[in-house]
VEXGUDREN-520092 format. One record per residue (C-alpha): residue number from 1; x, y, z; residue in one letter. Coordinates in steps of 0.1 Angstrom, whole numbers. Layout:
BEGIN
     i    east   north      up   aa
   NUM       X       Y       Z    a
...
END
This chain:
BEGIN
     i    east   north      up   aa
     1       0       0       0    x
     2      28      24      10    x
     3      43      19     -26    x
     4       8      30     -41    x
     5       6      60     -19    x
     6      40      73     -29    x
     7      36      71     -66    x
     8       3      92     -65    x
     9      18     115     -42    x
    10      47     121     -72    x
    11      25     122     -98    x
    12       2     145     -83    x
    13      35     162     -73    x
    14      44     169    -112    x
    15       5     176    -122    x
    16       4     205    -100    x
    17      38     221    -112    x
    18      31     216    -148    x
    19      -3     232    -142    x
    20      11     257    -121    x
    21      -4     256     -91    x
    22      11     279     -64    x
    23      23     268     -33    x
    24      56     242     -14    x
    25      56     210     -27    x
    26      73     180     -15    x
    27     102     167     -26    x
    28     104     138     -50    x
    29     139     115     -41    x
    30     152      86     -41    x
    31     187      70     -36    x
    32     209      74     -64    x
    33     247      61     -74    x
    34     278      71     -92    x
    35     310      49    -105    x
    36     340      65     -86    x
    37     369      40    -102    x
    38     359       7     -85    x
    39     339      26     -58    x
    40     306      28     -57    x
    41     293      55     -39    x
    42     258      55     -30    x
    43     235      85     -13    x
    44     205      77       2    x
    45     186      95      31    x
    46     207      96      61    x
    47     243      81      51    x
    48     266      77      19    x
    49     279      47      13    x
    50     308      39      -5    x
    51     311      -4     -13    x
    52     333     -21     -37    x
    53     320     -28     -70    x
    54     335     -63     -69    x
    55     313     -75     -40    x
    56     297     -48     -23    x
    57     320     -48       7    x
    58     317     -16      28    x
    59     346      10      26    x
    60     332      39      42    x
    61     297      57      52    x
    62     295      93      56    x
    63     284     107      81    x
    64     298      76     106    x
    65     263      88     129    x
    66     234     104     113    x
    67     226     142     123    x
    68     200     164     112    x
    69     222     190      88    x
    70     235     153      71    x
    71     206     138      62    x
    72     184     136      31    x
    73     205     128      10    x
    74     196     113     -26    x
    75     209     134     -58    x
    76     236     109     -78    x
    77     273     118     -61    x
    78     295     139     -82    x
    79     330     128     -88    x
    80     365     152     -94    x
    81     401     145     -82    x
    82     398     130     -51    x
    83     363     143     -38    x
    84     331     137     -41    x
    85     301     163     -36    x
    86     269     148     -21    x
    87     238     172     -20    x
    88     214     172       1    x
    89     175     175      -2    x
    90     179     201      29    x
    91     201     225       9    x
    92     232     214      17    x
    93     259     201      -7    x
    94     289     183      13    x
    95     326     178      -6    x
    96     334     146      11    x
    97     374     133       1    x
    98     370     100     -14    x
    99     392      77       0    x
   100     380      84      39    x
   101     344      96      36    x
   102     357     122      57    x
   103     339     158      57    x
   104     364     181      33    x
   105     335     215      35    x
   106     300     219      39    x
   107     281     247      18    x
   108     246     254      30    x
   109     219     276      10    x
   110     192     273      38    x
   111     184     310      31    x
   112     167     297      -1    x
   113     132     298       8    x
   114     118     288     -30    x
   115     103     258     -22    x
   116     111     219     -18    x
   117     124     202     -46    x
   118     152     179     -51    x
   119     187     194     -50    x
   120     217     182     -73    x
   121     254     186     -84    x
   122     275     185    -115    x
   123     315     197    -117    x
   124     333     216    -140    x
   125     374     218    -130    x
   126     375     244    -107    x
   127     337     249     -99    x
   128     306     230     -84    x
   129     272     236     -95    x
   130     251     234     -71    x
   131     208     237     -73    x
   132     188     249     -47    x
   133     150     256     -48    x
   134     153     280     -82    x
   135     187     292     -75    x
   136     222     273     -90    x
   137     249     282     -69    x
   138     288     284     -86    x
   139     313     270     -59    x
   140     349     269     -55    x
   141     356     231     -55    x
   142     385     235     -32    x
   143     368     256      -3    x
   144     330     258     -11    x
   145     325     295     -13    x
   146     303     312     -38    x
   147     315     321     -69    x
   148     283     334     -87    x
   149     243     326     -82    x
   150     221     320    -108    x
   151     182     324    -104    x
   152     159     307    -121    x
   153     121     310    -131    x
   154     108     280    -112    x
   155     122     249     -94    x
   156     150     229    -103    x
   157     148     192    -102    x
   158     180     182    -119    x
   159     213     189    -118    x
   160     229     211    -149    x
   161     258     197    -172    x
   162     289     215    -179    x
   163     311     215    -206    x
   164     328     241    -235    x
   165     326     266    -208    x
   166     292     267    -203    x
   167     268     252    -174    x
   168     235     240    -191    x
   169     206     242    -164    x
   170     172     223    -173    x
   171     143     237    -153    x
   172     105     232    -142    x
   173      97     265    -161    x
   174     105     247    -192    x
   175     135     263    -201    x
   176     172     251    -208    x
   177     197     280    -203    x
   178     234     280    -210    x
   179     254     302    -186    x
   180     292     312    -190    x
   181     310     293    -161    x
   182     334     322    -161    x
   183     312     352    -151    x
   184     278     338    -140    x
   185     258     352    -174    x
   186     233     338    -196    x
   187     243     330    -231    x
   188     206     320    -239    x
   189     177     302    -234    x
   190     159     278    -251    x
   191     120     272    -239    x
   192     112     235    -251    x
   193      74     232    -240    x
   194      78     209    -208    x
   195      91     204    -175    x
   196     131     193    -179    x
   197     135     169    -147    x
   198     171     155    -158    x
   199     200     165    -169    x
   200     212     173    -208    x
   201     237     149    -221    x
   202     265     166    -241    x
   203     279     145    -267    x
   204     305     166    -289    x
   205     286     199    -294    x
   206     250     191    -287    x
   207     229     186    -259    x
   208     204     158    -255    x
   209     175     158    -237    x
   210     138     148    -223    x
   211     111     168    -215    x
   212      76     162    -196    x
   213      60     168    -223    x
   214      62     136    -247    x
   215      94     153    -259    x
   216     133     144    -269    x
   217     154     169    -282    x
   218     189     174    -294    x
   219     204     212    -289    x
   220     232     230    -301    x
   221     250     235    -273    x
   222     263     271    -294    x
   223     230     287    -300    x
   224     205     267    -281    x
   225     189     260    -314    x
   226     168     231    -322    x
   227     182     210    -344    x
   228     155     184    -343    x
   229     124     165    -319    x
   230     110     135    -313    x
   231      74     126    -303    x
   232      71      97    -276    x
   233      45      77    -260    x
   234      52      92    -225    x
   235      69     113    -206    x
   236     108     117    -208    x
   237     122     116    -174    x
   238     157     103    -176    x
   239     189     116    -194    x
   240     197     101    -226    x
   241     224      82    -233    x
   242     248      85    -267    x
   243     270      57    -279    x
   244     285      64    -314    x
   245     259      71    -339    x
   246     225      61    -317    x
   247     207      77    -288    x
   248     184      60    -262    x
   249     165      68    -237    x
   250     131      56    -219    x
   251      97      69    -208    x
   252      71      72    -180    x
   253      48      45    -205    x
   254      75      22    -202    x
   255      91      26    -237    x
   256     124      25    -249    x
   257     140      45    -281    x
   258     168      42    -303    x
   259     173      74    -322    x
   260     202      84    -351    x
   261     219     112    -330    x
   262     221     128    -359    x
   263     189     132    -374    x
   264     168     119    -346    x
   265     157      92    -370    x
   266     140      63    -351    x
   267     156      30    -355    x
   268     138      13    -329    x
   269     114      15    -302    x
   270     109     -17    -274    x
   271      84     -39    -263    x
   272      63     -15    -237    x
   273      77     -27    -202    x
   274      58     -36    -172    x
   275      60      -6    -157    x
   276      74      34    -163    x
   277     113      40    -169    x
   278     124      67    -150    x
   279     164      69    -152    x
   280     187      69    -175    x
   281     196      39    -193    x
   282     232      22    -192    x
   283     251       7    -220    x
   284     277     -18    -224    x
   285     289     -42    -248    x
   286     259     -43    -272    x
   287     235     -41    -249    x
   288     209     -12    -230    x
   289     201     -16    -195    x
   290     169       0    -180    x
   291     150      -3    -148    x
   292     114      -1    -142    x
   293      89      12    -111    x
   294      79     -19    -103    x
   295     115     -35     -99    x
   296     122     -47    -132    x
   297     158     -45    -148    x
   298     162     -54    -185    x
   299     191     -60    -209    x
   300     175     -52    -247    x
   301     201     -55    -272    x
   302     211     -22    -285    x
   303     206     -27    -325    x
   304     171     -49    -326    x
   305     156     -31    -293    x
   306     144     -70    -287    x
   307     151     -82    -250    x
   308     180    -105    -237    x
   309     163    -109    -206    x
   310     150     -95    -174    x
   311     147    -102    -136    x
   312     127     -87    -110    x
   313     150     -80     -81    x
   314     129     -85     -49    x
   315     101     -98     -55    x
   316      84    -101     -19    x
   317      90     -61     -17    x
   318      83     -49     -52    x
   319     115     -26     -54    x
   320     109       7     -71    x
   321     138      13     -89    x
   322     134      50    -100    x
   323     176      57    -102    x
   324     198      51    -133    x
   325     211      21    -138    x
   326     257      17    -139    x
   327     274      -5    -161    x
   328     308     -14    -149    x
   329     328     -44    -153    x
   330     305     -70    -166    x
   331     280     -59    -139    x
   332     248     -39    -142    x
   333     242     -20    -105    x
   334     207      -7     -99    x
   335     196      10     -64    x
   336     160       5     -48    x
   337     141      28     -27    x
   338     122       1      -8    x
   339     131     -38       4    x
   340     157     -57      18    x
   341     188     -45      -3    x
   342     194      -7     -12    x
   343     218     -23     -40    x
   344     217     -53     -65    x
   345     251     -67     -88    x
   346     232     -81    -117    x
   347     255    -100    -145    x
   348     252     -83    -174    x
   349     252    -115    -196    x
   350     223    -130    -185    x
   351     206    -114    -154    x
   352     219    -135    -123    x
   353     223    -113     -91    x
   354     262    -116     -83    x
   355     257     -99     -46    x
   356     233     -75     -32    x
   357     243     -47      -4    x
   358     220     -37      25    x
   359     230     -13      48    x
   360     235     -21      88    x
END
């Protein structure tokens, strides 16, 4: 029942904000992962993990006792040098060094009175970025202060990508906006017709997106023109993901796409899933991994879109697996938000669970 409750709770979450409804509204989270050489590194709610991607052994969990300032935690870990910067959905963003888990500076935007959405970070060399309510905060990666603030229309649910100079920053209002890293300014703005709950994926010099509005789209990352859209059956939550000449990416009606990156010409689209697919999908070795509400993860071969297999991963609790799914190594690593394990190992070649991880 508790699994039924939350999903209406989200989805009534996003009508109301696409709508435009005034007013807070809660958070929408989840744990999330990132690859950090053969760390894993893992934020969810009151800790960070970090477990070895061989067999999930522990290696450190920030903080060592939960408190109230490190707590909430869920946007995916950003990686540079030998940091990592964990947000927090409590306005926090944490630079934690990578081989401890110890505490390297703490950043905290709890003057931001905007609302209640998810926070999340991306990296540039020398600056964080940093999203809080509507406002994207430039920081210093080696000390955490404020290089330059950035305010946008509505709510921000994802983080922003940076590359060429340039942050990218995908909004609730609708908009993508490329900002110079340098000085803060916008460079210009791009309205696409939809909520943008994920990041852009840059791949040479174009950005690739989703939109909540039965949207994908590739940008030129130069001029924020359109150079061309696709139509889908649902809602486009998740990042692409580019590999040579395709594009993929899933939706909220449980479809997958292969697109030319080029053209956006559609080569393929799946077999509807069991459920939505929220995250981005991984890739490795000719194959697309995606995961599914309802706790499904499935390997479709990358040039038919036909499936190699799937597994549900916990089947007493119905797992919703709402993060992106990591391809490392032969392994496919998905994180849960409910049941016994916060993490499964899945072989890539044919679905068996290798280990699973569940915090003390």
């Amino acid at each position: 029942m508790k699994h039924d409750v939350y999903f209406v709770v989200v989805a009534a979450t996003i009508v109301l904000l696409l709508t435009g409804c005034s007013g807070a509204l809660p958070a929408s989270s989840w744990p999330n992962a990132t690859m950090v050489e053969n760390k894993l590194v893992i934020a969810n709610n009151n800790a960070v993990y970090a477990i070895s991607s061989d067999d999930g052994r522990l290696i450190w969990q920030f903080p060592s006792k939960s408190d109230n300032t490190r707590s909430k935690l869920f946007a995916s870990p950003a990686h540079i040098n030998d940091s990592v910067m964990v947000t927090s959905d409590n306005k926090y963003i944490f630079a934690i060094d990578i081989k401890t888990g110890n505490e390297m500076w703490n950043f905290g935007a709890t003057n931001n009175k905007s609302g209640t959405a998810p926070t999340g970070t991306s990296i540039s060399s020398k600056l964080a970025f940093f999203t809080s309510g509507s406002t994207l905060y430039a920081l210093h990666i080696s000390t955490g202060e404020t290089s330059w603030k950035f305010e946008s229309g509505k709510e921000l649910w994802a983080p922003p990508a940076a590359k060429h100079g340039h942050v990218y920053l995908p909004s609730m209002d609708h908009s993508l906006t490329s900002i110079e890293i340098e000085s803060g300014s916008q460079s210009w703005k791009q309205d696409l017709g939809g909520a943008l709950a994920d990041s852009p994926t840059i791949y040479e010099d174009t950005l690739y997106l989703g939109s909540l509005s039965n949207k994908a789209y590739a940008i030129d990352a130069a001029s924020g023109r359109i150079k061309w859209e696709f139509e889908t059956k649902g809602w486009v939550w998740g990042s692409p993901v580019v590999v040579s000449e395709q594009v993929f990416f899933s939706d909220l009606d449980g479809y997958v796409y292969a697109l030319n990156r080029e053209s956006g010409r559609q080569y393929w689209t799946s077999q509807q899933l069991d459920s939505a697919s929220r995250g981005t999908p991984a890739y490795a070795d000719g194959s697309i991994f995606v995961c599914t509400d309802n706790g499904f993860v499935y390997s479709i071969d990358a040039n038919s879109g036909n499936q190699n297999w799937s597994i549900e991963v916990d089947i007493k609790n119905s797992d919703r697996l709402l993060a992106d799914p990591i391809a490392h190594n032969g392994l496919v690593y998905v994180t849960s938000m409910n049941g016994d394990n916060l993490v499964h190992a899945i072989h890539q070649e044919n679905g068996q669970i290798a280990w699973q991880f569940a915090p003390e």
